[in-house]
C-alpha positions in Angstrom: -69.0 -0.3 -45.1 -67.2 2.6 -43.7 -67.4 1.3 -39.8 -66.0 -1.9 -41.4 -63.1 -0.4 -43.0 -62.4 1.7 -40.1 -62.7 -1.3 -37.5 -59.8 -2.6 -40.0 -58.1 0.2 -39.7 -57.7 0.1 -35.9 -57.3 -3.6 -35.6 -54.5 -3.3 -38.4 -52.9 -0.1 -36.1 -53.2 -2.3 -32.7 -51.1 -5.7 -34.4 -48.5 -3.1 -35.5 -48.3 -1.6 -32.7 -48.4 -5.1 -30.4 -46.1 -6.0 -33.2 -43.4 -3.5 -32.6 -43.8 -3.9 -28.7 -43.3 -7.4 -29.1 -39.5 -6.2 -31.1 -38.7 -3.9 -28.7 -38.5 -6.7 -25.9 -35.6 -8.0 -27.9 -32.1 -7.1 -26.7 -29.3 -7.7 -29.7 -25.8 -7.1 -28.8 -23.5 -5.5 -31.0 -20.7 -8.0 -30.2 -20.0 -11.2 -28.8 -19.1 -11.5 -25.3 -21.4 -12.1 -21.7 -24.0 -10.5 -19.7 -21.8 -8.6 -17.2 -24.9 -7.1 -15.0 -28.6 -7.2 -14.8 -30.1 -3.8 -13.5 -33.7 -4.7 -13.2 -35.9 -7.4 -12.4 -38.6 -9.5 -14.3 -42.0 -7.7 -15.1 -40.8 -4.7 -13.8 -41.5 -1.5 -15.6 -38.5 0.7 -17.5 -38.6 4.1 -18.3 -36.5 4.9 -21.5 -33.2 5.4 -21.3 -32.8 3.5 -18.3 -29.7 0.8 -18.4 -31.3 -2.8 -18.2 -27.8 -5.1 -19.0 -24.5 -4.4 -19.6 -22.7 -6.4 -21.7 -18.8 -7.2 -21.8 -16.6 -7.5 -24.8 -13.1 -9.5 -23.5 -12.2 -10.0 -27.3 -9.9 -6.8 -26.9 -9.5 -4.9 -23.4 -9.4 -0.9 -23.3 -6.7 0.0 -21.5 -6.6 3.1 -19.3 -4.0 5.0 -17.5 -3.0 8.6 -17.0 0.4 10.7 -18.1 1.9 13.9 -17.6 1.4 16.7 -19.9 4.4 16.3 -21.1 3.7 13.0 -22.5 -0.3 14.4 -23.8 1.8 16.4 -25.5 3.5 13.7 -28.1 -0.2 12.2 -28.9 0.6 12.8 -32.3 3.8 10.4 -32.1 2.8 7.3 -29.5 0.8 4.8 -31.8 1.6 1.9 -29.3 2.9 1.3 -26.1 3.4 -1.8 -24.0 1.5 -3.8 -21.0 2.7 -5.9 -18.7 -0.1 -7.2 -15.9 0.6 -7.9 -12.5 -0.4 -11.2 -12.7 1.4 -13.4 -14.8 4.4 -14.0 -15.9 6.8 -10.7 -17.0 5.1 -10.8 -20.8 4.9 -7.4 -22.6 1.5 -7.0 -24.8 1.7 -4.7 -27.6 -1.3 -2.3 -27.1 -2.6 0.3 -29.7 -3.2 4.0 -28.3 -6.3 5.1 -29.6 -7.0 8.4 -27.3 -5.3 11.0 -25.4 -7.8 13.1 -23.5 -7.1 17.0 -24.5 -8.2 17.6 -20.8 -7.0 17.0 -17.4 -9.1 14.8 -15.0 -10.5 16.7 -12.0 -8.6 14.0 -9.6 -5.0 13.8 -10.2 -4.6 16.7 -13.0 -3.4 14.2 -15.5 -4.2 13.5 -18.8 -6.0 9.7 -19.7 -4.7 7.5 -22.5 -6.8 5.3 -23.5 -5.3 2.0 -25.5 -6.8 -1.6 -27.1 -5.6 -4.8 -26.3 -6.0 -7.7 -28.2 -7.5 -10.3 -26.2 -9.4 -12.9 -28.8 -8.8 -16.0 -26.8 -9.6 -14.7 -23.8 -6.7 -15.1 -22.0 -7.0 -11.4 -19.7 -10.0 -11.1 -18.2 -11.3 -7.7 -17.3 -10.4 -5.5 -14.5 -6.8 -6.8 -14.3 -4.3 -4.3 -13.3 -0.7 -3.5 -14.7 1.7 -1.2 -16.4 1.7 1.0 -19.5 5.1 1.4 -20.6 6.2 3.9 -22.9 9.6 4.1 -25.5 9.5 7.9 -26.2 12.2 9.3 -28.5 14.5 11.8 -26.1 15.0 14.9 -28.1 18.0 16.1 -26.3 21.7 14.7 -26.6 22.5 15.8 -23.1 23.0 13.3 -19.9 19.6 12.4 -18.3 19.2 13.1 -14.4 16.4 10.5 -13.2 14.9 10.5 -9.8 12.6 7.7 -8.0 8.8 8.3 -8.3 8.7 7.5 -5.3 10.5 11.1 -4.5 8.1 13.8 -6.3 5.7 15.8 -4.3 3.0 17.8 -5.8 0.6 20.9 -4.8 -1.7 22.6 -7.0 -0.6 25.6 -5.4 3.6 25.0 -5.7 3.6 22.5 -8.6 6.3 19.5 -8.4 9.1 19.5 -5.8 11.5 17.3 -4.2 13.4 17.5 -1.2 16.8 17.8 -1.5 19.3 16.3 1.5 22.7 18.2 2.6 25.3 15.9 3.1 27.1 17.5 5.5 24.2 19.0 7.7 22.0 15.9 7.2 19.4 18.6 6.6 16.3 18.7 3.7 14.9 21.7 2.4 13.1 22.3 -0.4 13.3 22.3 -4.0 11.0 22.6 -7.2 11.3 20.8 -10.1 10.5 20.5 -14.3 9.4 16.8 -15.2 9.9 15.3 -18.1 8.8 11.6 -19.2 8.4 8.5 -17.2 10.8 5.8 -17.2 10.5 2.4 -16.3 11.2 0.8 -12.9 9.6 3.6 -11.5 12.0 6.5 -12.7 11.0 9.9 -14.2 13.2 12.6 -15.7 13.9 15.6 -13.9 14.4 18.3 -17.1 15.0 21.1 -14.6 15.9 22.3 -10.8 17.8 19.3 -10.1 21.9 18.6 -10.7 23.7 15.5 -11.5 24.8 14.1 -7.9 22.5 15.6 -5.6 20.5 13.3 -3.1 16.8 13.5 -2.7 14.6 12.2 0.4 12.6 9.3 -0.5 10.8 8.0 2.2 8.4 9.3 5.0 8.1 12.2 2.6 4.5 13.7 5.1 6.9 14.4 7.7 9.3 16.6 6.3 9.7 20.0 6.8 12.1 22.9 5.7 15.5 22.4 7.8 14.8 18.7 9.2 17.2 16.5 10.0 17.5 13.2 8.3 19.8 10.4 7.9 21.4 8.9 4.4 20.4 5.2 5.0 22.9 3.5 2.4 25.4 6.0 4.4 24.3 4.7 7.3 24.7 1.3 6.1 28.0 1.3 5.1 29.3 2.6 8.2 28.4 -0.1 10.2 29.8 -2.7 7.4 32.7 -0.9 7.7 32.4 -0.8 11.6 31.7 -4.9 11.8 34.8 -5.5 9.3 37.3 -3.8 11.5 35.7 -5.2 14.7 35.5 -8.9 13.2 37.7 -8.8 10.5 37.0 -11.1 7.6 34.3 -13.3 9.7 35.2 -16.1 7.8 34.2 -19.0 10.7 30.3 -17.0 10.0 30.6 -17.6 6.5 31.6 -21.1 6.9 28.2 -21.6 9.4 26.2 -20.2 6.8 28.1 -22.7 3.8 28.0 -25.8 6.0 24.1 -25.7 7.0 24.3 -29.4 8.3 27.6 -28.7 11.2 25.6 -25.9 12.3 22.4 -27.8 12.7 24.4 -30.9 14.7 26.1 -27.6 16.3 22.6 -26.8 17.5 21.1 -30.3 18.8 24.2 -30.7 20.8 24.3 -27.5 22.7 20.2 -28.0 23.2 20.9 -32.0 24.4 23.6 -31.0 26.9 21.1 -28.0 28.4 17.9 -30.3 28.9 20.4 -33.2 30.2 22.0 -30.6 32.8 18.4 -29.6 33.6 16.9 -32.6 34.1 20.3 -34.1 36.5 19.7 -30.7 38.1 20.0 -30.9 42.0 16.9 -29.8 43.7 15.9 -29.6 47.5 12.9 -31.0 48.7 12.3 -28.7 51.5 13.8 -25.2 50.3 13.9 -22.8 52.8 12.3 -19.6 52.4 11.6 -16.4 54.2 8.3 -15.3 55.2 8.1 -11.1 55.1 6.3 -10.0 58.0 6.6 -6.9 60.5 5.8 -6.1 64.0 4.5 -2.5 64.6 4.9 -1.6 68.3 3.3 2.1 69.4 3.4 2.6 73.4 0.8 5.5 74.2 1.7 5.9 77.9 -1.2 7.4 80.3 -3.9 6.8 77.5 -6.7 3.9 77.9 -7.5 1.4 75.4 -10.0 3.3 73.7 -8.0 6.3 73.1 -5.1 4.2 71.9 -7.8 2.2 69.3 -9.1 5.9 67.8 -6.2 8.0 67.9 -3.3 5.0 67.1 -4.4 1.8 66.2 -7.1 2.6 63.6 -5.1 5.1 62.1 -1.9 2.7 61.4 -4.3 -0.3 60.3 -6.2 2.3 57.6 -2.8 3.4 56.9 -1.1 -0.2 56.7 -4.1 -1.9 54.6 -3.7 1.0 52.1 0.3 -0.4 51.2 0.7 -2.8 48.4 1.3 -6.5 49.1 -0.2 -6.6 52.1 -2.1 -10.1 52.8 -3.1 -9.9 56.5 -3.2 -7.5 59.1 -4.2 -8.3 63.0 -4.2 -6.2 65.8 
C-alpha cells in the first residue's frame, strides 16, 4: 500500500510538473499590437531571462527627444507639448510629457523627455522622426535676443559659445554664451553674453579660428544688387523675358534655326591646304669618317630628337 501511494505521489508531481511546462510555453502579451522581432529559432533551448519576441504597441507612440537644462528644469510645469513628423503634412499632435530624466545622457549632456502619443488607428507607425515643440511661459518682460541653432558651439571644457563677426574688420573672435529655451524654426534664446544687433557666424563654423576673416553674405549680396542696378538700371526688357515665357522661347528657335542654316550653307574646300611640320638637321663634321660622325653626332642627336614630344618619324 505504501509503494502504491508513493508511486501516486510521483506520477501526480511529474503531470504538474509536465503541466506547468506545458504553461510556460505560452507567450501572452500584455497589449494588442504585432510581433516586432523573433530572437530565437524553433526547438532551440533558452536560458531564463533571455528575450525570445518583442512585441510592438502602435496604439500610442513614446516619444523621445532631449532639452537643455534649462528646460529639465520646468518639469514641474510642461504637461504637453506638440509633434509635428517629418512626413506628412504640417499637422501638430498634442503629446502628453510623462518623464524628464533627472540626469544627463553620457552623449550629448542633455536631459531626455519622454512623451505619449496617441496613435489608436494606427495612423504613425513607429520609428518616424519629427519635432517636439515646446510653448514655455517667458518669465522676463524684457526684449528676447534669439540666435540660429545653427550658430551655437559647445565644449565640455568652455561650455556654449558663438562667434561673433566685426563689421568693420570682417573678423570673428570669440564669445561665450547663457542659453535659455528653444524656439521654433530652429531659434534659441541667448539669456546672456550676447547684445541686441550683433552678428554671429553661421556657417563653416570647424574652420574658424580667433581673428579670421570672413565675409557677411547678405552684405555681400546686396552690394552686387546694388552694383547690377546702377550698371543696368531697372532691367526692365529681363523682366519682360521672364513674364513673356513664349517670345523668349520663339526668341530661341529662331536664333538656333538661323545658326544650323548658316552651318549647313557653310562654304567648305574640298582639298584644304595644310602644312606638314617637319625639320632638316644638318651637322658637317669636317676631317672625321663616317663612323666617328655616327657615335659622336648622329646617335647623339637621334637619342636626343626621339626623346622630344610629337615626334612621329625620324630617319637618318
Amino acid at each position: 500500500m505504501k509503494k502504491a501511494r508513493a508511486d501516486y505521489t510521483s506520477a501526480k508531481t511529474a503531470f504538474e510538473t509536465a503541466t506547468n511546462e506545458l504553461h510556460d510555453t505560452q507567450l501572452i502579451a500584455p497589449f494588442d499590437g504585432y510581433v516586432g522581432e523573433v530572437y530565437i529559432e524553433k526547438y532551440q533551448d533558452v536560458k531564463a531571462t533571455q528575450p525570445v519576441i518583442s512585441f510592438i504597441d502602435i496604439t500610442q507612440l513614446k516619444i523621445e527627444a532631449y532639452v537643455t537644462q534649462d528646460i529639465a528644469l520646468q518639469a514641474g510645469e510642461i504637461k504637453e507639448v506638440s509633434v509635428r513628423f517629418d512626413i506628412g503634412s504640417d499637422v501638430v499632435y498634442p503629446a502628453k510629457v510623462v518623464e524628464i530624466s533627472k540626469s544627463t545622457t553620457r552623449n550629448n549632456l542633455s536631459f531626455l523627455m519622454t512623451a505619449l502619443l496617441p496613435n489608436k488607428q494606427g495612423e504613425w507607425p513607429a520609428g518616424v522622426s519629427g519635432k517636439v515643440l515646446l510653448d514655455l511661459p517667458s518669465s522676463s518682460t524684457t526684449s528676447m535676443i534669439t540666435i540660429p541653432q545653427t550658430a551655437l558651439n559647445h565644449r565640455p571644457t568652455e561650455g556654449d559659445y558663438v562667434w561673433t563677426v566685426d563689421n568693420a574688420a570682417g573678423k570673428v573672435s570669440k564669445r561665450k554664451i547663457v542659453l535659455g529655451e528653444l524656439l521654433p524654426n530652429g531659434k534659441v534664446e541667448v539669456k546672456g553674453g550676447l547684445q541686441a544687433g550683433e552678428t554671429v557666424a553661421v556657417s563653416k563654423l570647424r574652420f574658424l579660428s580667433e581673428g579670421t576673416s570672413v565675409e557677411i553674405m547678405a552684405q555681400k549680396n546686396k552690394e552686387c544688387r546694388s552694383l547690377l542696378k546702377s550698371k543696368f538700371g531697372s532691367m526692365k526688357f529681363v523682366k519682360y523675358f521672364l513674364q513673356k515665357r513664349s517670345v523668349t522661347i520663339l526668341l530661341l528657335l529662331l536664333v538656333l534655326g538661323g545658326g544650323l542654316l548658316s552651318y549647313v550653307k557653310m562654304g567648305k574646300l574640298e582639298d584644304a591646304p595644310f602644312t606638314i611640320k617637319q625639320a632638316l638637321v644638318l651637322t658637317p663634321y669636317p676631317g672625321a669618317s663616317p663612323s666617328e660622325v655616327q657615335s659622336q653626332v648622329t646617335d647623339v642627336l637621334e637619342e636626343s630628337i626621339q626623346s622630344l614630344g610629337r615626334i612621329i618619324l625620324s630617319e637618318n
